[in-house]
BAGU-911811 format. One record per residue (C-alpha): x, y, z. Coordinates in pm, whole numbers, plus 32768, in hexadecimal, padded with zeros to 4 digits. Layout:
XYZ
...
***
This chain:
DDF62FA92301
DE272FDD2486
DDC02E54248F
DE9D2DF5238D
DFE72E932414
DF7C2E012566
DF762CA224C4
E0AE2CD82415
E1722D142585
E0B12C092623
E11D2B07251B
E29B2B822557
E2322ACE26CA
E1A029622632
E2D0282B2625
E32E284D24CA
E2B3274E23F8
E18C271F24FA
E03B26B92459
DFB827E42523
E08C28C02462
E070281D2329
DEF0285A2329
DF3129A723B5
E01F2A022286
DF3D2946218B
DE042A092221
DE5E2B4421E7
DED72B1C20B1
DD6E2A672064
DCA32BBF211F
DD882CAD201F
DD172BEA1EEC
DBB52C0F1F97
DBDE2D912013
DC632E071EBE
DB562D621DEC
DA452DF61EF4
DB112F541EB1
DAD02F3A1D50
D9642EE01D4C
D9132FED1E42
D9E831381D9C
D9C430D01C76
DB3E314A1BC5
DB5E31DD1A9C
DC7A30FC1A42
DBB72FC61AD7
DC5B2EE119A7
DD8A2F2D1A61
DD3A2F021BDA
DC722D741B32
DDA82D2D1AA0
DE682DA91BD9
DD902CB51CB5
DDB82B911BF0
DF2C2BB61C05
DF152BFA1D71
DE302A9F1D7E
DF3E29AD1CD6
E0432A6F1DBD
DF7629F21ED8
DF6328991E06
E0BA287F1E1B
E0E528DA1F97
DFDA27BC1FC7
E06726B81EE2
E1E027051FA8
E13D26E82119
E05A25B720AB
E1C3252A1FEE
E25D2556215E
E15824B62226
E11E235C2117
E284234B20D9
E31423AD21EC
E41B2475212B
E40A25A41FEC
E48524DF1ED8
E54626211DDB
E4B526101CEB
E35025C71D1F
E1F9260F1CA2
E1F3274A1D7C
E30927D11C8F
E23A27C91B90
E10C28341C21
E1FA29811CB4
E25729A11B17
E0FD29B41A99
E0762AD01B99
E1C02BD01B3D
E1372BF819F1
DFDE2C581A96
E05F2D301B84
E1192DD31A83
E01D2E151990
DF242E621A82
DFE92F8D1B2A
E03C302119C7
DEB930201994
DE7530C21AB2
DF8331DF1A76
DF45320A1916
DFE033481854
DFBA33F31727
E0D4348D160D
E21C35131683
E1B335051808
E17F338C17D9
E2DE33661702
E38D343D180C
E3093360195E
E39432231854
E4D432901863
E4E832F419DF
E47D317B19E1
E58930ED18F0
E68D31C819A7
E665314C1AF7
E5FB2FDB1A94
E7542FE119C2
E82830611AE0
E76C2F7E1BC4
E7A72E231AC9
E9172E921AA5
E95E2E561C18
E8662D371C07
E9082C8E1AF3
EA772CD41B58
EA512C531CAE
E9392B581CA2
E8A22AD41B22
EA012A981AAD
EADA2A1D1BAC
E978293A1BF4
E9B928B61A6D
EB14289D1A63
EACD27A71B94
EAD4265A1AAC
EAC2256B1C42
E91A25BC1C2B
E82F256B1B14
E7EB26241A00
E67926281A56
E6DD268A1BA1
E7BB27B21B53
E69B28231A41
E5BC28421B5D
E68628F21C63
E7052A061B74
E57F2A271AFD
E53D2ABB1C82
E62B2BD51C29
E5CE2C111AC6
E4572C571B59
E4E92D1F1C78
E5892E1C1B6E
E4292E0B1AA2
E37D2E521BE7
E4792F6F1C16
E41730011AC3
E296301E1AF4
E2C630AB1C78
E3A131A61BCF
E27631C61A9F
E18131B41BB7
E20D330E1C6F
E28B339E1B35
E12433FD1ACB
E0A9353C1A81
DF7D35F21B3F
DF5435C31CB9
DF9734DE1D96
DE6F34451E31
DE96338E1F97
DE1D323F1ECF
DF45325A1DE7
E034328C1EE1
DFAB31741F9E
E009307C1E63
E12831071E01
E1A130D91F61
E12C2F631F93
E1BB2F3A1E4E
E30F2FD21EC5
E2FE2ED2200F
E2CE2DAE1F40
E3EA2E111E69
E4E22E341F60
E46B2CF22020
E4972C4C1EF2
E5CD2CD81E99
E63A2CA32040
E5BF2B1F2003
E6912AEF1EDD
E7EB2B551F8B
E7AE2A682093
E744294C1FD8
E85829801EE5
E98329BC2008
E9022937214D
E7C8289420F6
E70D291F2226
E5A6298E21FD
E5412A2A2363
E3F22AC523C6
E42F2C0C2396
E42E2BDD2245
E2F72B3521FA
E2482C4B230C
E2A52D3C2223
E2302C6E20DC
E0D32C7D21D1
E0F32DE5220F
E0FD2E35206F
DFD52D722081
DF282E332169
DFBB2FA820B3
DEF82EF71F6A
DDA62EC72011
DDBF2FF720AC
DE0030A51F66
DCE22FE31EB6
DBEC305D1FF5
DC46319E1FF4
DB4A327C1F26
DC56333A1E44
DCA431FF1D76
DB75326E1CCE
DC5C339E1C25
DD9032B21BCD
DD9B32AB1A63
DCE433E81A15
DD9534931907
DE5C357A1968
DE6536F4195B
DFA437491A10
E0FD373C19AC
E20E363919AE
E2DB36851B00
E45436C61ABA
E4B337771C12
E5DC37471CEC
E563360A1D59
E56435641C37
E69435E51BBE
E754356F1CF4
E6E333EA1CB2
E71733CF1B2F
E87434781B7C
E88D33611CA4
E825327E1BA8
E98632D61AA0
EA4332BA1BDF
E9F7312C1BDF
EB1330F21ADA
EC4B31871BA2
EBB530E81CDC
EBA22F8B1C4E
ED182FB11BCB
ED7130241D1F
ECBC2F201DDB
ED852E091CD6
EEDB2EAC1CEF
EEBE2ED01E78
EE572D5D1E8D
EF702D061DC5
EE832C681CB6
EEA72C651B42
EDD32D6E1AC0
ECD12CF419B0
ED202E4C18C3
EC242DB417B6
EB1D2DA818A7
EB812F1A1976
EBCC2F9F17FC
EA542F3A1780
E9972FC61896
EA89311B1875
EA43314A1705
E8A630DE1746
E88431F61861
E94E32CF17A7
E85832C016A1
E71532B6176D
E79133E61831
E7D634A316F1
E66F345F1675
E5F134E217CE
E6A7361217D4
E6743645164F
E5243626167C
E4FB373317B9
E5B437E616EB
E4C637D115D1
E38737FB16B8
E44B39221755
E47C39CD15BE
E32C39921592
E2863A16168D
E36D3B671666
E2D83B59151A
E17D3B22159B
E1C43C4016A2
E2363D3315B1
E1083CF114B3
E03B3D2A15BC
E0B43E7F162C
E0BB3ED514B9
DF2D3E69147C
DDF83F3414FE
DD663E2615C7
DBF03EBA158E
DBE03EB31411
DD303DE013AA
DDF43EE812DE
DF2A3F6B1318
DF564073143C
DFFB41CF1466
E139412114DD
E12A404C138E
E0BD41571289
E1EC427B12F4
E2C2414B12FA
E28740F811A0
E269428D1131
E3B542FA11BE
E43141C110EC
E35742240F89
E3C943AC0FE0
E55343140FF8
E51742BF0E64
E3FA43980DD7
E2ED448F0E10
E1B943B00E8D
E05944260E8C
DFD8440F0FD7
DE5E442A1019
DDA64472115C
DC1244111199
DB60445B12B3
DA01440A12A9
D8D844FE12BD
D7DC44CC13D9
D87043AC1477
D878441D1600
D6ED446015CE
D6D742D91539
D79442C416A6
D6B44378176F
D580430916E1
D5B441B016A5
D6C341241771
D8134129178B
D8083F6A172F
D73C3FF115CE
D8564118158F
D95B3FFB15AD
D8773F13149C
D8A1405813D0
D9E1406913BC
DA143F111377
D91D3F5E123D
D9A7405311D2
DB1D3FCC11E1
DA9C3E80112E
DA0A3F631047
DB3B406A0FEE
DC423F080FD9
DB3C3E7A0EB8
DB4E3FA60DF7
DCC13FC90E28
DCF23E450DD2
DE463E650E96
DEB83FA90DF8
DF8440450EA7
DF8A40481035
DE33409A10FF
DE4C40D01252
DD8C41591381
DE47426B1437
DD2842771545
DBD642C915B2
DB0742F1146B
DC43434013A6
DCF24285127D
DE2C42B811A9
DE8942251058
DFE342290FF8
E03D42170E5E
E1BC41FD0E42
E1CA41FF0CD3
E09342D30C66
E0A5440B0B8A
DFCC451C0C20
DEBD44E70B1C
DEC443750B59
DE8E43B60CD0
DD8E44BB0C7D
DCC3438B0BD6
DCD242AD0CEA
DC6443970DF0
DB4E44050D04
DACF42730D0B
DAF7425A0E86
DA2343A30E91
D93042FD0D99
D93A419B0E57
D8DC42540FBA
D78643010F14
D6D341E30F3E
D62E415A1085
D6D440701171
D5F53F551201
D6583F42138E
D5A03E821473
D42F3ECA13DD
D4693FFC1384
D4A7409D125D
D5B441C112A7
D62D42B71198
D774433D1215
D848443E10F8
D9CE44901118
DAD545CA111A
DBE14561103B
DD1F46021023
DE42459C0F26
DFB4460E0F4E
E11B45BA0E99
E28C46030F3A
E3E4459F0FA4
E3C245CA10E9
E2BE44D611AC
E27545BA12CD
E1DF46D511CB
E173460710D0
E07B459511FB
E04F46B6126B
E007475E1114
DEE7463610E9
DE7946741246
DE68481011BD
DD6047961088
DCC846911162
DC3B47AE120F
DC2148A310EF
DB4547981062
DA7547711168
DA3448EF11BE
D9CF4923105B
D90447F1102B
D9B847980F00
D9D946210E76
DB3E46310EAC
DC7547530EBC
DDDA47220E48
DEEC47FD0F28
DF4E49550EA5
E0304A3C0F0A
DEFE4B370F6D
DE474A09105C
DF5A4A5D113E
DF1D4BCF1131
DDC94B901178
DE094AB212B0
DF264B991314
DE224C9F1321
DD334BE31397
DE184B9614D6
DE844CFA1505
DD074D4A1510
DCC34C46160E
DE0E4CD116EB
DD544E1316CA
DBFE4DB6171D
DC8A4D301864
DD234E63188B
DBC54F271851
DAF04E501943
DC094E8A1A54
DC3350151A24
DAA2505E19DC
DAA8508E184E
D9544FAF1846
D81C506B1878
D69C502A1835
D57850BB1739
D41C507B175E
D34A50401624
D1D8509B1685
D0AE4F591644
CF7050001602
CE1A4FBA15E1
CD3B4FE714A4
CCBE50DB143B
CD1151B41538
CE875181153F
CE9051A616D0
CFB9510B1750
CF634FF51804
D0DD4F4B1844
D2274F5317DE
D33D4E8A1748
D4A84EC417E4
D5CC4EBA16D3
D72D4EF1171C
D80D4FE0166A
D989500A1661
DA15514C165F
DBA4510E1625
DC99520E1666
DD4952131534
DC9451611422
DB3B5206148C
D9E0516E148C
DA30500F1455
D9074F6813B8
D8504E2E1480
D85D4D461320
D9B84D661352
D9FE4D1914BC
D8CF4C5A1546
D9384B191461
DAAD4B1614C3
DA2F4B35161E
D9764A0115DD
DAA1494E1557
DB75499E1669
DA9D49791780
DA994B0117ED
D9474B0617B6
D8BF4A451905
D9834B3719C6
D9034C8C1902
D7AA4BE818FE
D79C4BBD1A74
D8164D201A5D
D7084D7A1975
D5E94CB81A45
D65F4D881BA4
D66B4EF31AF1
D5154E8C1A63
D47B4E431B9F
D5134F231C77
D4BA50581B85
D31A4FDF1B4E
D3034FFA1CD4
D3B151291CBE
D2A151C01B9C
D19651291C72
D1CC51DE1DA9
D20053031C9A
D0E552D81BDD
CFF252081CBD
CEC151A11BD4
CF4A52301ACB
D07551941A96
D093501F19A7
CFFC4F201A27
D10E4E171A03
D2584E521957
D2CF4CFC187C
D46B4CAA184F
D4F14BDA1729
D5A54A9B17BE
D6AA49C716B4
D6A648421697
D7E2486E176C
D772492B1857
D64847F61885
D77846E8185B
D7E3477419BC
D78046821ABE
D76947AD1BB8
D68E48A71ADC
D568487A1B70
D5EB48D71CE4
D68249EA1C4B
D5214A701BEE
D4974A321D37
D5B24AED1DCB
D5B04C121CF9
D3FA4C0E1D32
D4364C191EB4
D56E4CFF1EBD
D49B4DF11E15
D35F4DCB1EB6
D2C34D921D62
D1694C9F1D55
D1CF4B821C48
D0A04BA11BAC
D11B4D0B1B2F
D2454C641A6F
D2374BD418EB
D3534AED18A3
D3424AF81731
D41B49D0168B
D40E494A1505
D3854848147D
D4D347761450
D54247B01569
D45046B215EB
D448461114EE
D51844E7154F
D45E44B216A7
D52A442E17C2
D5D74540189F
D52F466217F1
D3C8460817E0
D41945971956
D472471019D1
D36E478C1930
D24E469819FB
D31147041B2B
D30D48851AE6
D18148601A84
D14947A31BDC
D1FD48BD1C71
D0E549901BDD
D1C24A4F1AD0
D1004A641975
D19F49B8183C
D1B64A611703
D21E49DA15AD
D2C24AAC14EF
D2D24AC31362
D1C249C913A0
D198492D11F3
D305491D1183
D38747EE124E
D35346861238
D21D460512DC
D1474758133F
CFF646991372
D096456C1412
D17046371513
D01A46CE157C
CFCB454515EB
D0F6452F16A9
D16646711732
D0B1474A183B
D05F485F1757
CFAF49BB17C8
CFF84AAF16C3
D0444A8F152B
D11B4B731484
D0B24B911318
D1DF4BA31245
D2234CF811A3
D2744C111047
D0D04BEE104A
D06F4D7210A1
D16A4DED0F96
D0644D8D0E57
CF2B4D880F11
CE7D4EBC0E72
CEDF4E180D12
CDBB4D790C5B
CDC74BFF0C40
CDF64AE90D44
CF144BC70E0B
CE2C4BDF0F2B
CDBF4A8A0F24
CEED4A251020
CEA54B32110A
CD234AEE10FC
CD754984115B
CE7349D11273
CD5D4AAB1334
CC47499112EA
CD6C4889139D
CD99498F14AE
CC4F49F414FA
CBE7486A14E9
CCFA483915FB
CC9F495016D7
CDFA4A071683
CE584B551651
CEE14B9F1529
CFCB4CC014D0
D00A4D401367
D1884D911336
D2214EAA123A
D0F54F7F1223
D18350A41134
D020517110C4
CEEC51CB112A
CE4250FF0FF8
CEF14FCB107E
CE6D4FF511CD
CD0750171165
CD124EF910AF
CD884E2F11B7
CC794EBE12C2
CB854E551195
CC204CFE11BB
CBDB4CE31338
CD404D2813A2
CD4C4DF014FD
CE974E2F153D
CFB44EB2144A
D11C4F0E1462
D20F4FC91366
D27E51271301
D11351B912C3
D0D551D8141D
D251523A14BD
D3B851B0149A
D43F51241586
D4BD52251683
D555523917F4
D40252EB1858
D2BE52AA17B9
D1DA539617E6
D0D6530C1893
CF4253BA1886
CE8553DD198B
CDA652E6195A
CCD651DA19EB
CDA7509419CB
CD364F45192D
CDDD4DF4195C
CE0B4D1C1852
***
């Protein structure tokens, strides 16, 4: 391009109408024709129909510049018109249709860069036709053929116009290549248009001129060389321009009509209304279809906007936003039944699995819940794992029914990325007037339902009295663990027969001011529900320590061997747990292979975060226990994956085992799996003497319950040689 704009000044030095500056025009028209075709063979476009087409108008435009300078030098003069008319006619159409291949829309961006077209090629033939096509035809002292062909220059200079304007009025980016043509393309339009004035009112054709019909010559190889014309005629992703810019030139545009009246009345000319009055009412009209349809795009993309920020982008249902939108609307008219589901075991799907296969969840289980619902009423996800349903015109035993099949529909197993995941629900139903409690009453059952296991609960008056208590209880074991209330029992682990205590198991006990000995059933699981317990069971877990260091520099041999503290699923959720153990271990001087961390079967359960805590506390050298070892989900196949030191036979299989029968059976198998595994196993809820000896007769070692001691601040250790377990 640096060699081409050189050779455009140098030819403003040549004679004009030397044959040195003939060939020198003619040559670099011949080298664009050559550069643009080596362009396309060598990027490769995706619009490369275009960019041929383009080149074979930009050949018979070179044709014609030929056939004029060859005219010159036979004849000796440019007979008007000539053959190089016509061979100018046939390479406009090219052009054309080669430049709208290249910038090739789609739908309403394509219509809208149309109309920016017709706008500006309609203001632009107005002034054309006003001052040049018609006063050229009205000239009856010329030939017809001759007038035909000088008002064909400007007709093709308001066409060429129109597809500069379609050319920059494309959506997506700009690429350097694009700029290039639309550029060259500009150049050659306003030469063109420069070259008609003169010929038509002073018939003077000077250098300058043709150096800058060279120079678009030189933009258009450049812009074929240049390796973003590849990307020209991509499709599109961005959007349709309609900035400030734009706006200032179609407005520019409308301005055309009072400026051409102006122009007449100032020159004292008679103004051709019919002509000014056409091209008023056509860009009246074009710029009413622009702004109508910016306008349009604008409405819908509000609409697109605002069903956006009214859709859960994750599973496609309506949102929070949507869903107490449309209740405070059904409340306004009726008493809706509202119903909140929050699935069971879905952050352990999250821990274990993934947080990619908890998302593949809940797309299953939305698809699933919108089948069964087959657009009944309005499902929605309110967040996290939890889903509302909203029936404006149910009857409470109608919306009883359909919670009941969305309970039924969620039994079954959901197939997720290989694996086959069986995840249950806490349902809670709800009526009212008012859509803040009526969600709040479902969000009261939700949670009834899901403390009491039950398929699903419907709000009553006493749910709130329940969570009202619940809340005060919660205010008040705050209270307790900040003013000392909590203290600790030890229940004694012995060995069989002789019923020596060999360790101990720390419990805690509330002692309230005012309501008495509050029992653990009751306050351990709303501890666990609202998070209290990972601060009272690091409280627990320091006490513990700090008071078997104090026994053994009490008791020396004599006192338990290692003392074992029950940790919750929450407490093992806690991404700092484990530190916390190593703290309380070092702040207490205590070995950590004197501590028992005794956890439930599903608690682990679910792997992930949980099953990870416990590897880290058995590297630390703490000993795992499982507690209630039989009643959970997978006993023998948590054994597999879970470090595992000590079993803790369920009381449920001690209770019958004197009874005749195949009541021992479970317990005889539980010591065969233990003693297989090299584990110590501990028999729980030991009430007699005949149940003991039974179990000693089954190969059981160690036993726990109220046969041998309660639990008690202060066991009373014998003085006795000590075994480990």
């Amino acid at each position: 391009m640096v060699a081409g704009v050189l050779v455009c000044a140098g030819y403003l030095l040549l004679p004009d109408g030397h044959v040195a500056s003939t060939v020198v025009y003619n040559g670099l028209g011949v080298a664009t024709c050559v550069m643009i075709a080596v362009g396309i063979r060598r990027h490769r476009p995706v619009a490369a129909r275009g960019w041929w087409v383009f080149v074979a108008g930009t050949v018979a435009y070179v044709s014609g510049d030929i056939v004029y300078e060859v005219t010159g030098l036979v004849l000796g003069q440019h007979p008007y018109p000539y053959w190089d008319d016509a061979v100018y006619f046939a390479a406009y159409p090219m052009l054309f249709a080669g430049l709208l291949m290249i910038s090739r829309g789609s739908g309403t961006r394509e219509l809208a860069g149309l109309i920016d077209a017709a706008i500006i090629a309609t203001g632009v033939g107005l002034v054309y036709w006003v001052f040049v096509i018609e006063p050229t035809l009205g000239d009856h002292s010329t030939a017809l053929l001759e007038r035909l062909v000088t008002v064909g220059y400007p007709t093709f200079d308001v066409l060429m116009c129109a597809v500069v304007t379609r050319l920059l009025s494309r959506p997506g980016e700009r690429a350097l290549s694009l700029w290039l043509l639309a550029a060259g393309c500009a150049l050659n339009f306003t030469c063109d248009v420069v070259w008609s004035l003169t010929e038509a009112f002073s018939n003077y054709s000077g250098g300058l001129v043709n150096s800058g019909f060279m120079l678009a010559y030189v933009l258009w190889a450049g812009a074929a060389l240049h390796p973003s014309m590849r990307d020209i005629g991509r499709r599109a992703v961005g959007r349709a321009h309609f900035g400030r810019g734009r706006l200032v030139l179609l407005g520019g545009v409308t301005m055309m009509v009072p400026a051409v009246l102006f122009l007449q009345g100032v020159r004292a000319e008679q103004i051709n209304w019919v002509a000014i009055g056409i091209g008023a009412v056509v860009l009246f009209v074009l710029v009413l279809l622009r702004l109508g349809g910016f306008v349009g795009r604008t409405q819908r993309q509000a609409a697109e906007l605002e069903e956006l920020a009214m859709r859960d982008d994750l599973t496609g249902l309506a949102n929070r936003r949507r869903f107490e939108q449309r209740l405070t609307g059904a409340v306004a008219t009726g008493s809706p039944q509202v119903c909140l589901l929050d699935l069971n075991g879905f952050k352990q799907v999250n821990d274990r699995l993934g947080h990619a296969v908890g998302d593949q969840l809940l797309i299953a289980v939305a698809a699933r819940l919108s089948a069964e619902l087959h657009g009944e009423g309005l499902l929605a996800r309110m967040g996290g794992d939890e889903f509302a349903l909203l029936l404006a015109d149910a009857t409470a035993e109608q919306g009883d029914a359909v919670v009941d099949r969305l309970a039924g529909v969620l039994r079954s197993p959901f197939e997720v990325d290989g694996h086959e995941l069986l995840i249950g629900a806490a349902i809670g139903i709800a009526d009212g007037t008012d859509s803040v409690d009526v969600l709040r009453r479902a969000d009261v059952a939700m949670y009834a339902a899901k403390t009491s296991k039950a398929r699903f609960r419907r709000y009553a008056v006493e749910l709130d009295d329940r969570a009202d208590e619940e809340a005060r209880l919660g205010a008040e074991m705050r209270a307790a663990l900040d003013t000392g209330q909590f203290h600790l029992v030890y229940q004694p682990i012995v060995s069989l027969p002789d019923g020596e205590i060999r360790y101990v198991e720390s419990l805690v006990r509330w002692t309230h001011p005012v309501r008495g000995f509050v029992s653990p059933a009751e306050f351990i699981p709303v501890a666990e529900r609202n998070g209290l317990i990972v601060e009272l069971g690091e409280w627990i877990l320091r006490v513990a320590c700090t008071q078997f260091m104090s026994w053994l520099e009490t008791y020396g041999e004599n006192a338990p061997s290692k003392i074992s503290v029950n940790v919750s699923a929450r407490q093992l959720a806690e991404p700092g747990f484990v530190p916390v153990v190593a703290d309380a271990l070092a702040a207490s001087g205590m070995d950590p292979d004197c501590l028992i961390v005794e956890v439930t079967e599903t608690a682990v359960f679910g792997g992930g975060v949980a099953v990870r805590a416990v590897e880290e506390l058995h590297r630390l050298g703490v000993r795992i226990a499982l507690d209630d070892f039989g009643t959970g989900h997978s006993s023998l196949t948590l054994l597999q994956t879970v470090p595992v030191d000590v079993l803790k036979v369920d009381k449920s299989f001690v209770d019958t085992i004197t009874e005749a029968g195949r009541h021992a059976v479970i317990a005889t198998a539980l010591i065969q799996v233990s003693d297989g595994l090299g584990l110590t196993a501990v028999a729980e809820g030991v009430e007699t003497a005949e149940q003991a000896a039974v179990l000693f007769e089954l190969g059981y070692r160690y036993a726990q319950g109220y046969h041998f001691g309660r639990p008690v601040e202060e066991p009373a250790f014998r003085v006795a040689g000590v075994a480990a377990l």
